[in-house]
C-alpha positions in Angstrom: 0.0 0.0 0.0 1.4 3.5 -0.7 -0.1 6.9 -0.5 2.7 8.5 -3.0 2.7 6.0 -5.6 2.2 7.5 -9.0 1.5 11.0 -7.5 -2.0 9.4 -5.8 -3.0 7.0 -3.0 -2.0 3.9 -4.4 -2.8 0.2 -3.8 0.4 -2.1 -5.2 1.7 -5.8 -5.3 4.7 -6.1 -4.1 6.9 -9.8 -5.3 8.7 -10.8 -2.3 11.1 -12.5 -4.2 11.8 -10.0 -7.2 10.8 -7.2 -5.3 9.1 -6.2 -8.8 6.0 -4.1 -7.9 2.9 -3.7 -9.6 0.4 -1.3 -9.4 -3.0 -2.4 -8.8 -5.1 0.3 -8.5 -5.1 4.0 -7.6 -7.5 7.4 -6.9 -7.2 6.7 -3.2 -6.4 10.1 -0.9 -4.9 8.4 1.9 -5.4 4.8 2.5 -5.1 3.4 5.7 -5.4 0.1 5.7 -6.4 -2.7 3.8 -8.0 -6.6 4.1 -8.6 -9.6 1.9 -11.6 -11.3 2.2 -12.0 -14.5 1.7 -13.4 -14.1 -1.9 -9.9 -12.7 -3.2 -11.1 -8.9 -3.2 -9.7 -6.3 -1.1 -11.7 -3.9 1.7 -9.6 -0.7 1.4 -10.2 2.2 4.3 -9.6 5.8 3.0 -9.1 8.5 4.7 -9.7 11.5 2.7 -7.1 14.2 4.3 -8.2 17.3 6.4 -11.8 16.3 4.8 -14.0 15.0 7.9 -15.2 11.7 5.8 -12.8 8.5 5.3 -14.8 5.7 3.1 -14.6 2.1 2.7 -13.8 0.3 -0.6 -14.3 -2.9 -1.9 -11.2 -3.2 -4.9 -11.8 -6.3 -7.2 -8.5 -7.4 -7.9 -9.5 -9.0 -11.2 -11.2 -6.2 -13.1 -10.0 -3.4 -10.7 -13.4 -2.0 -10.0 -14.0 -0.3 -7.0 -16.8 -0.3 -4.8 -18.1 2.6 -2.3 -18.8 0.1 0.7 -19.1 2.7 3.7 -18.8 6.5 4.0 -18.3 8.1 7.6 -17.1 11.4 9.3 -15.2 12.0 12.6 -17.1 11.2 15.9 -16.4 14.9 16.4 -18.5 16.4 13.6 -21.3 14.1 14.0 -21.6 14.6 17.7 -21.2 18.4 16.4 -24.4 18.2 14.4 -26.7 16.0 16.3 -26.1 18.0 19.5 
């Protein structure tokens, strides 16, 4: 994972033994932190800068779609606005 790759937030695939890395998908601001699930795609958390929302992504490693799972702002805001 890499949040400079190719001037963007960056997922890649990294070959332990060659070290050769491959870039598997990108448009991300700043991503976190990332899963596999047991169906071979990737949940990808996002955090979107000094924005208050982050999101969650499904990536589907095979066609490179991404999916808008989740979208949430800081406990701060939202505490903020329902007070």
């Amino acid at each position: 994972m890499s949040t400079r790759a190719c001037n963007s937030g960056a997922i890649v695939r990294v070959n332990p033994r060659t070290g050769v890395v491959t870039l598997v998908a990108t448009g991300f601001k700043t991503a976190k932190s990332i899963l596999i699930e047991p169906a071979g795609t990737l949940l990808v958390s996002d955090e979107v800068g000094s924005s208050p929302w982050g999101y969650l992504w499904r990536l589907n490693l095979q066609t490179g779609e991404q999916q808008e799972i989740h979208r949430f702002c800081s406990f701060f805001l939202r505490d903020q606005r329902f007070a």
